[in-house]
BABA-898338 format. One record per residue: residue in one letter; x, z, y of N, C-alpha, C in turn; residue number from 1. Coordinates in steps of 0.001 Angstrom, whole numbers. Layout:
paro | n.xx | n.zz | n.yy | ca.xx | ca.zz | ca.yy | c.xx | c.zz | c.yy | drenpa
A | X | Z | Y | X | Z | Y | X | Z | Y | NUM $
...
***
This chain:
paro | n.xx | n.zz | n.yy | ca.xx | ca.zz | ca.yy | c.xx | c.zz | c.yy | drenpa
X | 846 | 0 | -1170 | 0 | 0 | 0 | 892 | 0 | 1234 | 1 $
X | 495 | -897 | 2041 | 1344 | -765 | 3340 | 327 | -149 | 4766 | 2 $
X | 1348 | 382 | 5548 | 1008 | 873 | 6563 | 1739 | 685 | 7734 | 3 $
X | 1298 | 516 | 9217 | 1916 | 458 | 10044 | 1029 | 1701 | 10769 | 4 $
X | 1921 | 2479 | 12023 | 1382 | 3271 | 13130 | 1796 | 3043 | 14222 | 5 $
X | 952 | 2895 | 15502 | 1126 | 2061 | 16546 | 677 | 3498 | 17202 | 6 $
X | 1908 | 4471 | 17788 | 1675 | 5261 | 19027 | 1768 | 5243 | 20581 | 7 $
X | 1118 | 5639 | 21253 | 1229 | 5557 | 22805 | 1153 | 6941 | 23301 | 8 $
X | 1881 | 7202 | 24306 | 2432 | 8351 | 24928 | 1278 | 8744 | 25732 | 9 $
X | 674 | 10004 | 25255 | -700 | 10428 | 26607 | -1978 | 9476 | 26545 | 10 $
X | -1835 | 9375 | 25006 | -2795 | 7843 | 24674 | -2912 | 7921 | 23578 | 11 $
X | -4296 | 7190 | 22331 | -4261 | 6763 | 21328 | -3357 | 6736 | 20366 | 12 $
X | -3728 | 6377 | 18952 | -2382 | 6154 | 18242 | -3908 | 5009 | 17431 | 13 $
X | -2981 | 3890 | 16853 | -3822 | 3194 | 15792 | -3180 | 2910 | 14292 | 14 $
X | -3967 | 3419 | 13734 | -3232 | 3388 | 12207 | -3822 | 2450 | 11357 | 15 $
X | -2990 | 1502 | 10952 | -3705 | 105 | 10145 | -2920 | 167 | 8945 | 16 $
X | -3875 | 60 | 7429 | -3836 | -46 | 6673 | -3813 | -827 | 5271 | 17 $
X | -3326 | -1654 | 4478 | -3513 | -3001 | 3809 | -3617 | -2403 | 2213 | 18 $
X | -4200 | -3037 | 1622 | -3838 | -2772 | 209 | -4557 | -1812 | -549 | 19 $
X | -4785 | -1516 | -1689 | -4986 | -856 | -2654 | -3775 | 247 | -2686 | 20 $
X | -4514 | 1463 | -2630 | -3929 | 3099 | -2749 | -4294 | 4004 | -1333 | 21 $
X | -3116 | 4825 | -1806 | -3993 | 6014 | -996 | -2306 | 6019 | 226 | 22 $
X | -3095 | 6322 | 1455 | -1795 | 6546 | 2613 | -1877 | 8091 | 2769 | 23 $
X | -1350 | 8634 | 3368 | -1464 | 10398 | 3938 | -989 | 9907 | 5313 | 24 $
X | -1745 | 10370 | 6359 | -907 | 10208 | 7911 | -1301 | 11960 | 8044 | 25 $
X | -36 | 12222 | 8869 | 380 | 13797 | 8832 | 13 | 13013 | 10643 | 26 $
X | -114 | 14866 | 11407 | -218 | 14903 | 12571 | 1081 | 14264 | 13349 | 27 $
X | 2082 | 15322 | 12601 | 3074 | 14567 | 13158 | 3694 | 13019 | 13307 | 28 $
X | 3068 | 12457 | 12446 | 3009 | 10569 | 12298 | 2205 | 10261 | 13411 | 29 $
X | 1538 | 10653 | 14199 | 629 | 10151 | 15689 | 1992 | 10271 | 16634 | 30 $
X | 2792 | 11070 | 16651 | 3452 | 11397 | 17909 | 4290 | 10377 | 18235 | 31 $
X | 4086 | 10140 | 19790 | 5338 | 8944 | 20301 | 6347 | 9419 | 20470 | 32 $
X | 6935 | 10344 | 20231 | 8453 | 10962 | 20074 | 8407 | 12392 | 20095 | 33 $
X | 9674 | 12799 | 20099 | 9784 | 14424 | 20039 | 9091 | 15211 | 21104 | 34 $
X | 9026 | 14642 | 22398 | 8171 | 15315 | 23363 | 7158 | 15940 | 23439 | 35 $
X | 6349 | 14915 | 22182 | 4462 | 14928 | 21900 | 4371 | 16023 | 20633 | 36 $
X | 4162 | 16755 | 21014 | 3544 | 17839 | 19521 | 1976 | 16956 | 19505 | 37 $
X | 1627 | 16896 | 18246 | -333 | 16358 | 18072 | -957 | 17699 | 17188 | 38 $
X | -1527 | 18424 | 18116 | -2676 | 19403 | 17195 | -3370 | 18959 | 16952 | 39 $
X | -4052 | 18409 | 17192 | -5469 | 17624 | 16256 | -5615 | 16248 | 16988 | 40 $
X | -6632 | 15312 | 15614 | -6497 | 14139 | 16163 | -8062 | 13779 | 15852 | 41 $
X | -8787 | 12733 | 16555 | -10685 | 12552 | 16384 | -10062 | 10826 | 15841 | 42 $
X | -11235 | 10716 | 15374 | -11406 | 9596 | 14964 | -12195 | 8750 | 16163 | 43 $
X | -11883 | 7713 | 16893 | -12672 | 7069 | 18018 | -13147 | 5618 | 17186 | 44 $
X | -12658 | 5210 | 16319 | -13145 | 3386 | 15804 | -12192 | 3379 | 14623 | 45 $
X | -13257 | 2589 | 13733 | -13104 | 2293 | 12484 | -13389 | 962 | 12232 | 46 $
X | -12156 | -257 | 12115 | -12825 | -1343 | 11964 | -12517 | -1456 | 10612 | 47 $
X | -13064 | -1967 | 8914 | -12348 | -2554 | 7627 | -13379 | -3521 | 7549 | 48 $
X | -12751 | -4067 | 6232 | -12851 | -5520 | 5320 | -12113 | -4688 | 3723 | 49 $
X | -13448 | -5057 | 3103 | -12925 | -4454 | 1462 | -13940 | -5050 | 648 | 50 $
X | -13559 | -5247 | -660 | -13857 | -6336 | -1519 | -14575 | -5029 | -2549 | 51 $
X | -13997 | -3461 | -2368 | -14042 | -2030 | -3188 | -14928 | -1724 | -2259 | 52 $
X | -13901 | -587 | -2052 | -14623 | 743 | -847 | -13030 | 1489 | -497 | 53 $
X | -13325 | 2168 | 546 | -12143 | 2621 | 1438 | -12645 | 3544 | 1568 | 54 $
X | -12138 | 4623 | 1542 | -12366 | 6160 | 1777 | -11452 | 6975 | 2925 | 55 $
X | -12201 | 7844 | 3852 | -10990 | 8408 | 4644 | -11643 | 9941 | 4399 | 56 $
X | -10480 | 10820 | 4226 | -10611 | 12442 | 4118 | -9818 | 12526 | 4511 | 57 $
X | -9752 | 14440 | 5075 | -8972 | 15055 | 5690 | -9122 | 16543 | 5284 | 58 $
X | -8226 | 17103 | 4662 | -7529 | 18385 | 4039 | -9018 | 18234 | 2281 | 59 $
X | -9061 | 16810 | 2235 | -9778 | 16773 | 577 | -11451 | 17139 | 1310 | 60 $
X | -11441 | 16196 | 2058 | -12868 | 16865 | 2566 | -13561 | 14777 | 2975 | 61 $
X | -14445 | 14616 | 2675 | -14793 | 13204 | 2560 | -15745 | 13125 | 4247 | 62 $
X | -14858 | 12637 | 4694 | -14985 | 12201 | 6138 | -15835 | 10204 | 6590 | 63 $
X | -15430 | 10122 | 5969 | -16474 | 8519 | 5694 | -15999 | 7708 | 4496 | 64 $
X | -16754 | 6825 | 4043 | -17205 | 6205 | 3091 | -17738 | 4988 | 2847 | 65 $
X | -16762 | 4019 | 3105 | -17185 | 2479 | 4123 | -17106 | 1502 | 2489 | 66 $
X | -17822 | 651 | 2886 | -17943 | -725 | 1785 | -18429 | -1716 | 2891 | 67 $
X | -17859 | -3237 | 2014 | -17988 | -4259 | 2571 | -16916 | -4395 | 3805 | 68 $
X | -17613 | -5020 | 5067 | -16792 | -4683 | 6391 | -17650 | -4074 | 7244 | 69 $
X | -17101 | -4299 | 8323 | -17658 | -3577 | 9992 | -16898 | -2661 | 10665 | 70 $
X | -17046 | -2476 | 11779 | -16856 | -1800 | 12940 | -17542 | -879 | 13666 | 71 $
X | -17511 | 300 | 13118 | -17844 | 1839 | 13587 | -17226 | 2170 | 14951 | 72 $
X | -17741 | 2722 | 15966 | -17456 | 2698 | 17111 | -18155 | 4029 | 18022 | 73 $
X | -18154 | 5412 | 16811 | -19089 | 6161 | 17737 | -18167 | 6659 | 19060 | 74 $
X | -17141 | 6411 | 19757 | -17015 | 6610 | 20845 | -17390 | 6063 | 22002 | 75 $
X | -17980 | 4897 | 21905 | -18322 | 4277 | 23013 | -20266 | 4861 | 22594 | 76 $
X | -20681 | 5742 | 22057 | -21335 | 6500 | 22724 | -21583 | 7981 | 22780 | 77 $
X | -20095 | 8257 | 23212 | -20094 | 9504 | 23486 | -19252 | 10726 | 22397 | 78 $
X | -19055 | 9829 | 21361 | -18767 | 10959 | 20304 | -17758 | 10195 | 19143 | 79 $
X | -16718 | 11382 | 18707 | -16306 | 11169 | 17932 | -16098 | 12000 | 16595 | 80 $
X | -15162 | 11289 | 15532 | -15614 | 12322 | 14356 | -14639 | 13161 | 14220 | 81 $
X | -15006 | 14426 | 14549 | -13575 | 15373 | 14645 | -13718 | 16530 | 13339 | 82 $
X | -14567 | 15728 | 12011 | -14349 | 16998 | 10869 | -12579 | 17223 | 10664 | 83 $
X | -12452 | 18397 | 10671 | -10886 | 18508 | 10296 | -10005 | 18155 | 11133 | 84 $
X | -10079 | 17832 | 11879 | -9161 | 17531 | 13210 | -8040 | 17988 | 13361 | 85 $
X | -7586 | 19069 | 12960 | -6156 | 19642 | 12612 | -5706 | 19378 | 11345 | 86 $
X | -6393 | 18579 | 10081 | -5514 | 18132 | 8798 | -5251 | 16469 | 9028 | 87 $
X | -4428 | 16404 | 8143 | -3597 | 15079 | 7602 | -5135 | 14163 | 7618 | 88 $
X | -4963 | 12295 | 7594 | -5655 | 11736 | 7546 | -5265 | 10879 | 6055 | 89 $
X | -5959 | 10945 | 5229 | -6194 | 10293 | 3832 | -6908 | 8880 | 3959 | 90 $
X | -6078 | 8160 | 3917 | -7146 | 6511 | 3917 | -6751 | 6062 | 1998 | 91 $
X | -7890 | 5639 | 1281 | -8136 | 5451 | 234 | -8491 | 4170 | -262 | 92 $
X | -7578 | 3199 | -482 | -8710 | 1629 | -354 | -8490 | 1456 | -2134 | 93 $
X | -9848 | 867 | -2434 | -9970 | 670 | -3920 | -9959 | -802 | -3869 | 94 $
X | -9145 | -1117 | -5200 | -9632 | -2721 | -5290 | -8640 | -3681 | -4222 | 95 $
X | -9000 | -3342 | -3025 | -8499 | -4364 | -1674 | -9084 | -4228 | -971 | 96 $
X | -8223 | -4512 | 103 | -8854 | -4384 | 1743 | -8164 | -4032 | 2675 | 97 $
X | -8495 | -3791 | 4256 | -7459 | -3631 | 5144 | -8573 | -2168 | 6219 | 98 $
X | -8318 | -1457 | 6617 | -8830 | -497 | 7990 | -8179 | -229 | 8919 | 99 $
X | -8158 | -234 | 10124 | -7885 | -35 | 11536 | -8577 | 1070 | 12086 | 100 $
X | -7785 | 2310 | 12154 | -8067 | 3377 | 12497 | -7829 | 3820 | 13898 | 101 $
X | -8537 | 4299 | 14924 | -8226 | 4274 | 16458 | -8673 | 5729 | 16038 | 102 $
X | -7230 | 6340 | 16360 | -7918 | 8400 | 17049 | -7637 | 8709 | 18103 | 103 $
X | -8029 | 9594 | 18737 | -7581 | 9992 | 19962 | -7054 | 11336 | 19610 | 104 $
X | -5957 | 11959 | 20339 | -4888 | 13134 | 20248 | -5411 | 13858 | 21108 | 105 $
X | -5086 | 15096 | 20429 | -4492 | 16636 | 21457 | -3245 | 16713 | 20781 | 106 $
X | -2651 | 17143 | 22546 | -1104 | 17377 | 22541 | -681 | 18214 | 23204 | 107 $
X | 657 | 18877 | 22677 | 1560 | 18965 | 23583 | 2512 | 18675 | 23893 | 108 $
X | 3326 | 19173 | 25267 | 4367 | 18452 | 25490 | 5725 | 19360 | 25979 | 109 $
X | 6711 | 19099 | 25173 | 7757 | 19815 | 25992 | 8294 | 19885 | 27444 | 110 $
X | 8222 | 18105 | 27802 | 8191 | 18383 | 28903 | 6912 | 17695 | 29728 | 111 $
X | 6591 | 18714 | 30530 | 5333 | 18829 | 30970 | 5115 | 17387 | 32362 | 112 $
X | 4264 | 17279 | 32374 | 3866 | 15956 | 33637 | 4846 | 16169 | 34811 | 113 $
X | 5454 | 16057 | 36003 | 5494 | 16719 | 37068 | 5531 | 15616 | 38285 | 114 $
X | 5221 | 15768 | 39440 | 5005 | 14732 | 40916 | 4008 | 14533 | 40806 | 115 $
X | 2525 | 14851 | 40129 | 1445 | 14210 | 40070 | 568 | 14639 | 40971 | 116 $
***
């Protein structure tokens, strides 16, 4: 199974997924460098394509449960899915398929903003 993670500093992280098996993304895999501690992370958009089913959990706890394709998007009204928000993210693809995971972070930072 392959994986790529696409982080941004004070921003998103997107985690895209290919293949048959299981990924683990740890908190610390969101962070754009040593600066960014990530305490918890929400789920903002879910786009897949699967021929199975794709599964995402967090600390063994079944957080969604997608077949076929589409694009889940509860942030653009208002909400996102924050079960577990402080555990690891489990993406599960059976069979085949690909998911595009958009979360949004809490952070901290060593060094803090400053001139703003």
């Amino acid at each position: 199974m392959a994986f790529e993670i696409t982080n941004s500093l004070r921003s998103a992280s997107i985690i895209r997924v290919v293949d048959a098996g299981t990924t683990n993304v740890t908190l610390a895999n969101l962070a754009k460098d040593a600066n960014e501690t990530v305490t918890s992370a929400t789920i903002k958009r879910v786009m897949w394509s699967t021929n199975g089913s794709i599964s995402i959990t967090r600390d063994g706890v079944p957080i969604l449960a997608l077949h076929g394709q589409g694009d889940l998007k509860p942030s653009e009204s208002g909400h996102v899915i924050a079960n577990n928000s402080t555990a690891n993210i489990a993406v599960t693809i059976v069979t085949g398929g690909s998911a595009i995971i958009e979360v949004s972070k809490e952070t901290t930072y060593t060094t803090p903003l400053t001139g703003i």
